[in-house]
C-alpha positions as CSV (number, residue, x, y, z in Angstrom):
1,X,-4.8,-1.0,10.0
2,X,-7.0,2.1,9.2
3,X,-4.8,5.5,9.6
4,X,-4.4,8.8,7.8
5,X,-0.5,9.5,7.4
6,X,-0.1,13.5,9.2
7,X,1.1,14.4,5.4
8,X,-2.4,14.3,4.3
9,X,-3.4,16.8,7.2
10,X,-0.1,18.9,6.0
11,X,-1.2,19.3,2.7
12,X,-4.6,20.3,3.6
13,X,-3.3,23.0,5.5
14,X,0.4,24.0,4.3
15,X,0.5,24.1,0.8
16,X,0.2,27.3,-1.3
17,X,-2.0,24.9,-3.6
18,X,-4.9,24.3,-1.2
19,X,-6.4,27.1,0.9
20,X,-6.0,26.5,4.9
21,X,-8.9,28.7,5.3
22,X,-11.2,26.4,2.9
23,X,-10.7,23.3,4.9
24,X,-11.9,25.2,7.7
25,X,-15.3,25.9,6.0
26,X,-15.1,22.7,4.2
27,X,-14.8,20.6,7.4
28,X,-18.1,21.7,8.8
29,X,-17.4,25.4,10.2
30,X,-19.4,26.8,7.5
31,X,-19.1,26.0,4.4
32,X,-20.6,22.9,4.5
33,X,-19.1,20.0,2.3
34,X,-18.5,16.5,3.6
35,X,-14.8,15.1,4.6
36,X,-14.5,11.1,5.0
37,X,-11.5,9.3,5.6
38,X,-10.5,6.7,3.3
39,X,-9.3,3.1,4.8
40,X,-8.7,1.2,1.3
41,X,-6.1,2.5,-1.0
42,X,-7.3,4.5,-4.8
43,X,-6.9,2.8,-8.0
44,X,-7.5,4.1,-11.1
45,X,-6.1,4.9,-15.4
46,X,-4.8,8.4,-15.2
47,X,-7.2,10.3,-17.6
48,X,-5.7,13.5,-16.8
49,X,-2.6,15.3,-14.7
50,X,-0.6,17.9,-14.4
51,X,1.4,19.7,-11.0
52,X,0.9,22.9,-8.9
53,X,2.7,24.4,-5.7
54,X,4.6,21.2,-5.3
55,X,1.9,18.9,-5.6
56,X,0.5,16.7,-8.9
57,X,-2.9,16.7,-9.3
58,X,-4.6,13.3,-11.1
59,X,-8.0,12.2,-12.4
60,X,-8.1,8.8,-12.2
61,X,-10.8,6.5,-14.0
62,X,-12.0,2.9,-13.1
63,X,-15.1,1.2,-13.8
64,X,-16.3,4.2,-16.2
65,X,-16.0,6.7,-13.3
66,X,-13.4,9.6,-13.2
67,X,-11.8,11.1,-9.3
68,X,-9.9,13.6,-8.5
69,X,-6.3,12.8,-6.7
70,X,-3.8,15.4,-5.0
71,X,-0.9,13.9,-4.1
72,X,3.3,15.1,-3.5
73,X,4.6,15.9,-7.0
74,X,5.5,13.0,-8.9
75,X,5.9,12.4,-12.4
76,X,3.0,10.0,-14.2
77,X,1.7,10.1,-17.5
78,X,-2.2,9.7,-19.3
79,X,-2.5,6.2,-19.1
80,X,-0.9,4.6,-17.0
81,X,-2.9,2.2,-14.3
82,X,-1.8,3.5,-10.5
83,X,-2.7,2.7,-6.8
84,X,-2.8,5.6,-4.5
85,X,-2.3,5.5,-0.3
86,X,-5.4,5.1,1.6
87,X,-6.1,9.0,2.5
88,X,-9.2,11.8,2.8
89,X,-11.8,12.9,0.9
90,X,-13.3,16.5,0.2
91,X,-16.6,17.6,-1.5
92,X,-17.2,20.8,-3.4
93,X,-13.3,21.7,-2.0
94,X,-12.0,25.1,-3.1
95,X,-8.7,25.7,-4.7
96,X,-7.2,29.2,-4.1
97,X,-4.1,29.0,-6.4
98,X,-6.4,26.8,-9.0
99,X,-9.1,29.1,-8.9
100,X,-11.2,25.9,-8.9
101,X,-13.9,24.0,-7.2
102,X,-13.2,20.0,-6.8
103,X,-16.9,18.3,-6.8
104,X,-15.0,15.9,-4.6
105,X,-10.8,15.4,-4.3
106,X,-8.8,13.3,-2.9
107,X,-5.3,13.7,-0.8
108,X,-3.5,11.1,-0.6
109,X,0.0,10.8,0.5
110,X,1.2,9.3,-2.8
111,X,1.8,5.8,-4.5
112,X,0.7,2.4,-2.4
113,X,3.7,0.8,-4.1
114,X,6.8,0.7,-2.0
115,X,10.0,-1.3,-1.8
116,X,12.8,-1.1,1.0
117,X,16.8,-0.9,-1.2
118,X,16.7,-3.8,-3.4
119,X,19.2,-5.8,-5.5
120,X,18.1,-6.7,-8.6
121,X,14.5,-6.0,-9.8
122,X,11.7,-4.8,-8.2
123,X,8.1,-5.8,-9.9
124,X,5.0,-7.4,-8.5
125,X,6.0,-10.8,-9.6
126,X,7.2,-13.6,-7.7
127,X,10.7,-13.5,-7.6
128,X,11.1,-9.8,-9.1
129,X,9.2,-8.8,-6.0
130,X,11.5,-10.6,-3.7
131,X,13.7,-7.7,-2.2
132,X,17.3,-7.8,-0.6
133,X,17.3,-4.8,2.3
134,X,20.7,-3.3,2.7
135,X,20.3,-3.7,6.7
136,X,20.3,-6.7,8.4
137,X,16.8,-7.7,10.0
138,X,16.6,-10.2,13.1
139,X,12.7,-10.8,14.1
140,X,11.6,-12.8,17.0
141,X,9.7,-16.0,15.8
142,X,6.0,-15.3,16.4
143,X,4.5,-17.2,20.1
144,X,2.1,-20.4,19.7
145,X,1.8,-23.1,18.2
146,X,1.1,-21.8,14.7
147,X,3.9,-19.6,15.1
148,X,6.5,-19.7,12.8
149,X,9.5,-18.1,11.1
150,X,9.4,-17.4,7.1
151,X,12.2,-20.3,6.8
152,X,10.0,-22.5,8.4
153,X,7.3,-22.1,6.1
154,X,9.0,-23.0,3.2
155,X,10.6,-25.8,4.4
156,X,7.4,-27.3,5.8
157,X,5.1,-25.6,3.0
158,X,3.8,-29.5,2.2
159,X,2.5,-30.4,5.6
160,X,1.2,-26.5,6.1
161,X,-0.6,-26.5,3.2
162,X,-4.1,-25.2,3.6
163,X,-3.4,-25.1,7.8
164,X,-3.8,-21.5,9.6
165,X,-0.5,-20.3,10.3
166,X,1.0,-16.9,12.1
167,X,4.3,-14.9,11.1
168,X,6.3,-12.0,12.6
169,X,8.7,-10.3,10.4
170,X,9.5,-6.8,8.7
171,X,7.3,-5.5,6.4
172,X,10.0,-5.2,3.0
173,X,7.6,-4.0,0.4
174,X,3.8,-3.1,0.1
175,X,1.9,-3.4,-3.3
176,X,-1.8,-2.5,-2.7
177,X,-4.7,-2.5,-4.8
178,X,-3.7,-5.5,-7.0
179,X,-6.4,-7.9,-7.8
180,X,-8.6,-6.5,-5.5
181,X,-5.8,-7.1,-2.6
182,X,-2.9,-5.6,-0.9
183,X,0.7,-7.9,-1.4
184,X,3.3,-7.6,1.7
185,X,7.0,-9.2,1.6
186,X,7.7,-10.4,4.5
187,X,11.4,-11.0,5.9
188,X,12.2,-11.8,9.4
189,X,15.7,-13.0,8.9
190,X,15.7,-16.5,8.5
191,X,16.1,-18.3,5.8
192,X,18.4,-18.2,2.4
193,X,18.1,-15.3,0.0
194,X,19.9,-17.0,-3.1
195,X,17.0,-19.7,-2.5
196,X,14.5,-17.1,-1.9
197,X,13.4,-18.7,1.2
198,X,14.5,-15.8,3.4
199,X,11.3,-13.8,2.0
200,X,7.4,-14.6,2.3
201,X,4.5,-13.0,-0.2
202,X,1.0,-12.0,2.0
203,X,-2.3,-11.3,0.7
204,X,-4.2,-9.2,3.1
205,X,-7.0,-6.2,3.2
206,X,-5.2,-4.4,5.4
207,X,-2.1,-1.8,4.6
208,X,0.6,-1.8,6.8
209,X,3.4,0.7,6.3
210,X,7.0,-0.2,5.2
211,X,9.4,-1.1,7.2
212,X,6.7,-1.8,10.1
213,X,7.2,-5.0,12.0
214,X,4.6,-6.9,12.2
215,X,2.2,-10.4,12.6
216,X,0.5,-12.0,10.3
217,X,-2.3,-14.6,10.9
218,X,-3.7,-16.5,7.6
219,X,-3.5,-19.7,5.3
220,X,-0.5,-20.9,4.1
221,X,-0.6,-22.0,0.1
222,X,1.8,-23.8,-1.7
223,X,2.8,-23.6,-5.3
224,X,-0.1,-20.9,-5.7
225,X,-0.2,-19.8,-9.2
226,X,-1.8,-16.9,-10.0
227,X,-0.9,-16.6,-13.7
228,X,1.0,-13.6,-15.5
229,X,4.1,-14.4,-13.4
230,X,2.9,-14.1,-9.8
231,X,3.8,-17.8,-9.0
232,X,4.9,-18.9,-5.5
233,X,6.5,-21.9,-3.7
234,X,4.9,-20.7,-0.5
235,X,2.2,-17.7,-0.2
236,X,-0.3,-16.6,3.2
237,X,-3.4,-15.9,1.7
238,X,-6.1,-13.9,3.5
239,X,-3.8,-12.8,6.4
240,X,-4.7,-10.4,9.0
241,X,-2.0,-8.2,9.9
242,X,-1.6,-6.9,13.7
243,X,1.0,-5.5,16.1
C-alpha cells in the first residue's frame, strides 16, 4: 500500500511554517526543485530538533547521513532512534517563517508507531505488543483454502508451520521500520486474549493504516525467536497485505 495521507498535502499548503506559494514554484511552476513521494517509512537518530508554527522540525541521521523531517508538533529529544510515516520529499524548499532553504525536507505525517487503546503495555515485544481494543471486533474468516482465522493459527501453528497461509482481521497496531520491516497486530475476533491467541504478529513491506481491515497472505512460523524479547508462538512472516 503506497499512499500519501492528505495531511502531508495540508501542511505543504496551510501552515504559517511552510510557504503555499513556494510549493507552487518548488513543484515544477518555476522554481524548479524536485518533489518525490515516499512509499517506505523514515528512520533515523534525532541529531537535531526543535518546533515552529505548530509543527517540529527533525534531522534525522542513519548510516552517517543526516535528513531533514517536518512533521505535526511532537515532543522528541537528541537521540533518540525514530521511524517516521511514509510521506513527500522537497529539494532546495523555502521556508518563509524559517527564513531558510531545506537542501531537501521531508513531511511526513508523523510517527509510524501506532497502537489502538490498550491494557497493559504497549512495546514492540511479543506479548507487550499484544493490544486489547476497547471495541469489540468481529471479522469474517478470510475465503480459500488457506484461509483462516487468527485462533486457527495458533491452534494449528504445528501442522502450518512453514505452509502459505491467508488472514483477514483488523489492523490493531503498526510498528514500521524495525529490522528493516514493518510489524502489524492482527485481531479478527477469535480467539482468547488471556492466552494471547486472539492476536497475530505480521512481518510485511507494506504499511497499512490503523484500524484498516485487512488480508494478509504469507508464511506462517512457529516459535520464531527473534532475540531481545520479540519471541512468538505463532508469527506470518513476509505477508503481503491487500483489501
Amino acid at each position: 500500500m503506497k499512499y500519501v495521507n492528505a495531511f502531508v498535502l495540508m501542511i505543504l499548503l496551510a501552515s504559517q511554517s511552510i510557504d503555499a506559494h513556494a510549493f507552487g514554484s518548488m513543484g515544477g511552476m518555476g522554481g524548479g526543485g524536485a518533489v518525490s513521494v515516499q512509499s517506505t517509512p523514515l528512520a533515523g537518530k534525532v541529531v537535531e530538533t526543535f518546533n515552529s508554527g505548530g509543527y517540529t522540525y527533525v534531522s534525522l541521521e542513519r548510516d552517517g547521513k543526516t535528513v531533514w523531517a517536518a512533521i505535526p508538533e511532537t515532543s522528541l529529544e537528541v537521540g533518540r532512534e525514530v521511524t517516521l510515516k511514509p510521506g513527500m520529499e522537497m529539494q532546495q524548499f523555502f521556508s518563509k517563517a524559517l527564513n531558510r532553504t531545506f537542501d531537501s525536507i521531508y513531511f511526513s505525517e508523523g510517527l509510524a508507531t501506532q497502537a489502538a487503546s490498550t491494557k497493559g503495555k504497549s512495546s514492540a515485544g511479543s506479548k507487550g505488543g499484544v493490544v486489547t481494543p476497547a471495541e469489540k471486533i468481529a471479522v469474517e474468516k478470510a475465503a480459500g483454502a488457506n484461509g483462516f482465522t487468527v485462533a486457527e493459527l495458533h491452534g494449528n501453528r504445528e501442522k502450518l508451520d512453514g505452509k502459505t497461509i491467508s488472514v483477514r482481521a483488523k489492523v490493531t497496531k503498526v510498528s514500521a521500520g524495525i529490522m528493516g520491516k514493518n510489524w502489524l497486530h492482527l485481531q479478527d475476533g477469535s480467539g482468547d486474549s488471556s492466552k494471547g491467541s486472539h492476536d497475530l504478529t505480521v512481518t510485511t513491506q507494506d504499511l497499512p493504516a490503523l484500524g484498516e481491515v485487512v488480508t494478509v497472505t504469507g508464511t506462517l512460523r512457529k516459535d520464531k525467536d527473534f532475540g531481545g524479547g520479540y519471541k512468538y508462538d505463532a508469527i506470518v512472516e513476509d505477508g503481503t497485505v491487500s483489501h
